[in-house]
C-alpha positions as CSV (number, residue, x, y, z in Angstrom):
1,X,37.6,10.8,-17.3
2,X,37.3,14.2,-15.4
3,X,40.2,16.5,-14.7
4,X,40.8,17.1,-10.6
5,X,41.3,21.0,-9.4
6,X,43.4,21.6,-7.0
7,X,43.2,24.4,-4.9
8,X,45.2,26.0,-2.8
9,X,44.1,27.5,0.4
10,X,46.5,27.9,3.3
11,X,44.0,29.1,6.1
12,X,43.9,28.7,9.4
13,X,40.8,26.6,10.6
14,X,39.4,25.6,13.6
15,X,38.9,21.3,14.5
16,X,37.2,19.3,16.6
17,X,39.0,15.8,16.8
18,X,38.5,12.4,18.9
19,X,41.5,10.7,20.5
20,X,41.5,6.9,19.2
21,X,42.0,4.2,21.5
22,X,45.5,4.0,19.8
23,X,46.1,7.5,20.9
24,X,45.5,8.9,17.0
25,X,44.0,12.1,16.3
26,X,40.5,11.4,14.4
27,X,39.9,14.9,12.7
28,X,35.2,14.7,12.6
29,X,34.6,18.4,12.3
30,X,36.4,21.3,10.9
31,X,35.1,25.4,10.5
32,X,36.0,27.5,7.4
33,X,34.9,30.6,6.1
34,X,32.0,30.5,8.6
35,X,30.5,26.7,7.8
36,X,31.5,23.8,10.0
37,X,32.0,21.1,7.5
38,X,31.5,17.5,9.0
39,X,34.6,15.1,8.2
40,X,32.7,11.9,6.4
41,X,35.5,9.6,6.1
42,X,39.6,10.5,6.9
43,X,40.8,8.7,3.1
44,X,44.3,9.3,4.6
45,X,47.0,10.0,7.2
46,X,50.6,10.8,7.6
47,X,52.8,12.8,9.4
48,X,55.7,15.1,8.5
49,X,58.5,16.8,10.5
50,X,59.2,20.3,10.0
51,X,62.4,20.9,11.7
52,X,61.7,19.7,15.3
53,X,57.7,20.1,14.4
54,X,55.6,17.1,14.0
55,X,52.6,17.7,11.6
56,X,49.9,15.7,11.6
57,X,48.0,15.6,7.8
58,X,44.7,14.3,7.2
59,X,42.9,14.0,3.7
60,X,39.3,13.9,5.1
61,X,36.3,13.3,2.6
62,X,33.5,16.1,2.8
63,X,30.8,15.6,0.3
64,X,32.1,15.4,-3.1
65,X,35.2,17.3,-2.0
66,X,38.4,16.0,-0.6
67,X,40.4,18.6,1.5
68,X,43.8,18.1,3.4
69,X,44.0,19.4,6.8
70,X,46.8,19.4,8.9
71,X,47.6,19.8,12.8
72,X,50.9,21.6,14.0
73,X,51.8,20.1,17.6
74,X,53.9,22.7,18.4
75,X,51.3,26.0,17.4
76,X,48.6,23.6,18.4
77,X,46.8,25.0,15.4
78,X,45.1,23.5,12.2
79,X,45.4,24.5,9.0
80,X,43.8,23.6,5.5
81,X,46.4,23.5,3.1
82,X,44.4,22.3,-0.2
83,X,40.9,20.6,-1.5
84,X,40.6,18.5,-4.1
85,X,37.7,18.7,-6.6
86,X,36.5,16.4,-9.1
């Protein structure tokens, strides 16, 4: 069994996202440190409240790395908060 790294990151990053019939943000595309990394599968969602601020987290699968994004709906912004490597 191999150990996971977890990295921290806390940068501001740039999305592309589709609306879901259920009105769901579907996160497909999202740009750091100059690449555009496509989103291959969403493993997980959730939301939190930070105050009055609903954030929207995603854990989205890109390659062999696993990253968790997150959208703040009162900035409007996205953030990558951490990836997860095997």
């Amino acid at each position: 069994m191999t150990a996971m790294e977890i990295v921290e990151l806390g940068e501001t990053v740039q999305a592309g996202v589709v609306f879901a019939e259920s009105g769901r943000l579907r996160p497909v595309w999202f740009a750091w440190r100059g690449r555009r990394m496509a989103v291959e599968k969403v493993n997980y969602a959730w939301q939190e409240r930070d105050g009055g601020v609903k954030i929207y987290h995603f854990a989205v699968q890109v390659g062999g790395t696993v990253f968790e994004i997150a959208f703040d709906s009162s900035r409007f912004t996205w953030r990558i908060l951490r990836s997860y490597l095997e």
